[in-house]
N, C-alpha and C positions, 0 to 999 in steps of 0.2 A: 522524598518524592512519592506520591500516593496515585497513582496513574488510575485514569478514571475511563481512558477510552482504549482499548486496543482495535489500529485502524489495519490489523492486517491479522485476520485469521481467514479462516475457507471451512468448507465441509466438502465434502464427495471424494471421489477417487481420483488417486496420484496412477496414472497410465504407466508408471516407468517400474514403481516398485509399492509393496504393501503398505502401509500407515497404517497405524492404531486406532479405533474407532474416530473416523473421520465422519461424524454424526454431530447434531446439534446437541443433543442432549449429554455428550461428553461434553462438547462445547461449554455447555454450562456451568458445569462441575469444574472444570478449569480453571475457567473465570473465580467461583466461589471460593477455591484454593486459592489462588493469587491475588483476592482482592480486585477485582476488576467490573465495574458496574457492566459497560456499554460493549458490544463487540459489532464492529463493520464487517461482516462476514461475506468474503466471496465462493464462486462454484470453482473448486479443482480443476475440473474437469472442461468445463466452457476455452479456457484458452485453445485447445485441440479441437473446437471443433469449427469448421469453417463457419454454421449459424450456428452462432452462441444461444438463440430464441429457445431451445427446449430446455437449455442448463439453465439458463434464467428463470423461466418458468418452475420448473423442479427445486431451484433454491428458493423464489420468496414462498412457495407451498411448504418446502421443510422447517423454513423460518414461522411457521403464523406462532406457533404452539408457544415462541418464546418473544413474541414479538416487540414485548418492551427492553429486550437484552440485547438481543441479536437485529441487527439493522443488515438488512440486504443491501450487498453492493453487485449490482448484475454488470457483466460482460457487451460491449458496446462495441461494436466494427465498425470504425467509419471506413471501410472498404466494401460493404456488401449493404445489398440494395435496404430500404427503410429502415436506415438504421438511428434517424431523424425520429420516427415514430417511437421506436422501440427508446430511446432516449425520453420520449416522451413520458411516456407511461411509469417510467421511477419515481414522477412526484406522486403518482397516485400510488405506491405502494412506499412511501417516506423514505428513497433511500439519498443516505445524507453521498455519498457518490457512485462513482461509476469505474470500471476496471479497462484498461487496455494494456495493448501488449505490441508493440510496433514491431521489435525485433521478430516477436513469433509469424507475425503477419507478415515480415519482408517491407514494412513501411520505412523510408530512409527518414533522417534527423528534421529535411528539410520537402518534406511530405504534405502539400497541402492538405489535405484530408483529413491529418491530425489539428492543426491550428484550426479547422473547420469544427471538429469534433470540440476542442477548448474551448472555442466562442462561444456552441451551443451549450456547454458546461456551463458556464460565465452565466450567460442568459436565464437560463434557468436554477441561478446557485447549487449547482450539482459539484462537489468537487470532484477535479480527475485523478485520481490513484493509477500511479505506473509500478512498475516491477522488474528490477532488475535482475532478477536470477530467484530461481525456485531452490538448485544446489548447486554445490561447488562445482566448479568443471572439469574437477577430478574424479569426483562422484558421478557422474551424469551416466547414463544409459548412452551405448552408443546410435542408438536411432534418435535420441533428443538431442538437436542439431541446431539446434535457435543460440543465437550470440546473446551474453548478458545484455541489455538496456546501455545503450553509449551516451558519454558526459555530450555529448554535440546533441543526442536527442534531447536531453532535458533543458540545455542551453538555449535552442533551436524555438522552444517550447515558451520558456522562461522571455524570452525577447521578441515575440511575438506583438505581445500587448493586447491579448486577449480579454485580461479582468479574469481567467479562470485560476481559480486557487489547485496548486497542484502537490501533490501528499507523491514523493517517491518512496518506496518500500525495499528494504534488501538493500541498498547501499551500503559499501564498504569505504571508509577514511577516504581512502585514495578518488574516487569515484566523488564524491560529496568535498573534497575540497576542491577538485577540476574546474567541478561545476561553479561552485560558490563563489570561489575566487576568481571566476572567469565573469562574472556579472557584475552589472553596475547594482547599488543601494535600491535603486528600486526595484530592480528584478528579483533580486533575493527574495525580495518582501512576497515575493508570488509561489515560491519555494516551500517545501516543508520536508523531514527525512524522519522516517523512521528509523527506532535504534533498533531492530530486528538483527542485523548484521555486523553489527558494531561491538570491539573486543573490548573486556573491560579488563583488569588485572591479568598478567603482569605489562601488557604490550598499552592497557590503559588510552585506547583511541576513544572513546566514549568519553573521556575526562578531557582529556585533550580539546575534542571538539567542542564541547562547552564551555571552556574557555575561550576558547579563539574564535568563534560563531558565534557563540551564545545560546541558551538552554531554549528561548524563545523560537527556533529554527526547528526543533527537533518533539517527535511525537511518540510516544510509547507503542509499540507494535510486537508482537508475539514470533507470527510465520508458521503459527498452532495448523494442522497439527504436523509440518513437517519440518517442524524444529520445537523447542524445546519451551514450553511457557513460562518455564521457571529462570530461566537466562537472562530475558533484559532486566525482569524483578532482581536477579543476583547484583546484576549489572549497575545499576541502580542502588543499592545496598550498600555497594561496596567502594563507590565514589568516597575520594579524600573529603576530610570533614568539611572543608571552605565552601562544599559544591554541593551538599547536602540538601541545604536550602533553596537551592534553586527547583523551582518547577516548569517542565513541560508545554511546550502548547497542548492545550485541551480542546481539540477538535468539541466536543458538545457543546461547548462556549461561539463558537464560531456560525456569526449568521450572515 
């Protein structure tokens, strides 16, 4: 598998603890080691702030310099006032989706404000990118206090019947089969999971799920820079030979 898009990196600063040059122009260089053309890049820092508008701004201005690499994915509230507008104005700066964060916001599973948020996704082909957890909950900083992303949020989402295509990021086995296996065939189809989170040798959940889902469900994601970019590539590597062959959805394929 030769993964062509990773839909889950960031730039800026992590609030809780240091990271390694959390810059575009690492960014790049990353990429160029791993083989990786396209990066969806979102702002660190945007989930912490009540208006995400200036972290948006600040990221598609760090993005220009790399602009055919790095695709902006800005921060999107549907809790706070225009945030219809601000949705707007991503087609005019090409970004292929848009980031939310329910748990950090206090949005519950069955929150109209998010199925509101999807539709306008839908509408204007913007996909919605969720995220389940930035670290472990062992690791966490004790003032970062937000619950991982719940299988009933995505379900909740998933059954809606918006038309909006949704990219979860950070799922763990347990969490992505809840889901999956809680939905009908057509819901699935509205689905997609990054392997950011997902163990490969010897516990082999990444193999696992590709059999039993299917490799079309799932999308190459990093979690750069506050995980390791070299992991899902390992991950991927190191798949039994049967599984080799199989590829990826490829979000840049996707209109």
């Amino acid at each position: 598998m030769t993964p062509r898009t990773d839909v889950n990196a960031f730039i800026g600063d992590y609030p809780f603890r240091s990271v390694p040059h959390p810059d575009p122009d690492a960014l790049v260089r990353v990429m160029d080691r791993e083989e990786i053309a396209q990066a969806w890049v979102g702002s660190l820092p945007a989930v912490w702030h009540r208006d995400p508008a200036h972290a948006n701004e600040a990221l598609i201005s760090r993005l220009t310099t790399h602009a055919s690499r790095l695709r902006p994915v800005p921060t999107i509230r549907p809790d706070w006032p225009q945030w219809r507008d601000a949705l707007g104005r991503c087609a005019d700066h090409k970004a292929p989706a848009i980031r939310a964060y329910p748990a950090h916001w206090g949005l519950g599973a069955d929150d109209p404000r998010l199925m509101e948020l999807a539709a306008e996704c839908a509408g204007q082909g913007i996909v919605l990118l969720l995220t389940v957890r930035f670290e472990d909950l062992r690791q966490r900083h004790s003032l970062d206090v937000a619950a991982d992303l719940s299988a009933a949020s995505v379900r909740e989402l998933a059954r809606a019947d918006t038309g909006a295509r949704i990219v979860v990021t950070a799922a763990s086995r347990d969490l992505i089969e809840e889901v999956h296996w809680g939905l009908t065939p057509n819901e699935r189809a509205k689905v997609w999971w990054d392997i950011s989170w997902l163990w490969g040798p010897p516990e082999d959940h990444l193999a696992h799920l590709l059999r039993t889902i299917g490799s079309e469900r799932f999308v190459f994601g990093t979690g750069w820079p506050l995980r390791l970019a070299q992991t899902p590539r390992a991950n991927l590597a190191l798949l039994p030979d049967e599984l080799r062959a199989l590829q990826l959805s490829d979000p840049s394929t996707w209109s």
